[in-house]
N, C-alpha and C positions, 0 to 999 in steps of 0.2 A: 222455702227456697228449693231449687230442682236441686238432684244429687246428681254426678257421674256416674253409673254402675257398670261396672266390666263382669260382661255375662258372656258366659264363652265357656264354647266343652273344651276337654285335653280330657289327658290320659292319668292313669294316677300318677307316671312319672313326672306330668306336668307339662307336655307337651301339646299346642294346639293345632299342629301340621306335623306331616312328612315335610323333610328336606325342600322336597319339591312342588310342598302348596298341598298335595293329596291327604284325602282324610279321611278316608273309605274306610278305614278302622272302627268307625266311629257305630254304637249302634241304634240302628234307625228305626228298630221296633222294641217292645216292649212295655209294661205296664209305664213308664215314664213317658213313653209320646203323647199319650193321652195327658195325663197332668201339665205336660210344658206347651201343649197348642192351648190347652184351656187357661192357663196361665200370662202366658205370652206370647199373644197369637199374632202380636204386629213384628214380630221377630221372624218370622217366617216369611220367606224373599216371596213377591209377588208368582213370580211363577208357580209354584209351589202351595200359593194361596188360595191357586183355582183350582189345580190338580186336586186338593183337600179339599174343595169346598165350604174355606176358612174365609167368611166375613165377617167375623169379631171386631167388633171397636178397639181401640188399642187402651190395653188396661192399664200399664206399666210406663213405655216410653213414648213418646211425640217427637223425639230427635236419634237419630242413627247416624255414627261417628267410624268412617271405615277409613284403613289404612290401604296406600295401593295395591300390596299385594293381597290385600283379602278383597278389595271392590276388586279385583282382575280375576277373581274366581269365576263369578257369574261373569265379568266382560268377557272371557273367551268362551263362554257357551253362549253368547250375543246377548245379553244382559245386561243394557245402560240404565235401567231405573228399577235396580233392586227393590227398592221401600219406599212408594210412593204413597204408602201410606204414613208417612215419617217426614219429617225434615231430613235433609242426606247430607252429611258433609263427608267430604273425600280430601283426606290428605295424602300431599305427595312434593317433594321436592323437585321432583324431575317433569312430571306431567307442564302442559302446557296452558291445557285447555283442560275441560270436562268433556267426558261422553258422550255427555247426556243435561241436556239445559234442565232437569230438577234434580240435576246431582250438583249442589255445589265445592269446585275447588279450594282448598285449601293449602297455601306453598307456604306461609310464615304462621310465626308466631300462635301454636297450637295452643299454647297455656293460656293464652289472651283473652281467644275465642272462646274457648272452655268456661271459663272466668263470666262471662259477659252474659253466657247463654244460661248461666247458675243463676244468676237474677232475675232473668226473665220469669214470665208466668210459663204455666204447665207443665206436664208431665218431665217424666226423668229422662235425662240424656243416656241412652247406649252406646256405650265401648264396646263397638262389633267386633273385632280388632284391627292389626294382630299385636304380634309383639312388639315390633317397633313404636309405634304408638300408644303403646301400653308404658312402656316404659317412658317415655316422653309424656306425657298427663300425668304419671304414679303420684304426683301431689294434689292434683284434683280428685282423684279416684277417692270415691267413699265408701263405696260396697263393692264387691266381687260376689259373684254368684256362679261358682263354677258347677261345672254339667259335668260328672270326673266318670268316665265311661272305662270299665275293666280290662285296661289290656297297659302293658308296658312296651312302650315305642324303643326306647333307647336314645333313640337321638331326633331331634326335627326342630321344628320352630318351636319355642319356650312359650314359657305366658308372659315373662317380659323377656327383650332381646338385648337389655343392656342394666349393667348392673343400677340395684333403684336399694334406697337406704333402710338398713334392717329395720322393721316397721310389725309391731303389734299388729295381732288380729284379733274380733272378737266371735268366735262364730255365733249365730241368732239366730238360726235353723240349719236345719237338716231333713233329708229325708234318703233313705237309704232303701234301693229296690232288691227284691227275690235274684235278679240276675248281674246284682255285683256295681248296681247304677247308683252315685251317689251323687243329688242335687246338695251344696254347701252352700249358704251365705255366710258372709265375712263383716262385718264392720270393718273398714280401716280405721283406726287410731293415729293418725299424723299426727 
């Protein structure tokens, strides 16, 4: 059966944004870029796939699970088909329409779909983010795989944006780099 994974960098304080979406903090070189494109190269937004010169089969996910204000990162650099190498689903209460005819909308019932897509054949579904979203699936989620990049934010967007109930972890790897990069996996325990 497919898992939910929420893989997603933050900060050690735990934050996956600035206030304001930005996330420049974040850092983009080091001995872990190579490990995470070789790893998880269908995670890496189409633009960016060519820039790299990343045609890697997808190892990890076959579905990609973005919350509005994270698909609105790439839409205002003109960015309707993030992950076309993925299935895309876009949640949003407010939205009307999709973008982009291979991004599909999503307005209800987030758990449902989650749920449904768990059964299905193939690969594992990504929780791209953000918070909101995160926090709304937290009982689907079965692994987290945070990307925890060395800097304390203070304040910004959390890893969930709404309180989610105190919940076991189990961590099942690690790997901690020379410049402070720590890749975590987590079992969740529901």
């Amino acid at each position: 059966m497919r898992e939910l994974k929420y893989y997603v960098a933050c900060t050690v304080d735990r934050f996956i944004a600035r206030e304001d979406d930005s996330y420049d903090f974040f850092l983009m070189e080091g001995e872990q870029v190579a490990y995470l494109l070789e790893t998880f190269p269908e995670t890496i937004p189409a633009h960016f796939r060519d820039t790299l010169g990343i045609s890697a089969e997808n190892k990890c996910f076959d579905v990609v699970l973005m919350g509005r204000k994270t698909y609105e990162v790439g839409l205002k650099e003109g960015f309707t088909n993030p992950y076309p190498q993925m299935k895309q689903y876009l949640f949003s209460r407010t939205l009307k329409e999709s973008p982009d005819k291979n991004v599909e909308l999503v307005s209800t019932d987030a758990v449902a779909l989650v749920k449904e897509l768990k059964t299905q054949t193939g690969k594992d579904i990504w929780l791209c983010g953000g918070g909101d979203l995160a926090t709304t699936l937290f009982s689907e989620i079965d692994e987290m795989i945070l990307k925890v990049h060395p800097v304390l934010l203070g304040s910004g967007i959390p890893l969930f944006s709404g309180v989610v109930k105190q919940t076991e972890l189990e961590l099942t790897d690690s790997k901690i780099y020379n410049n402070g990069f720590m890749l975590l996996h987590y079992r969740v325990k529901h």
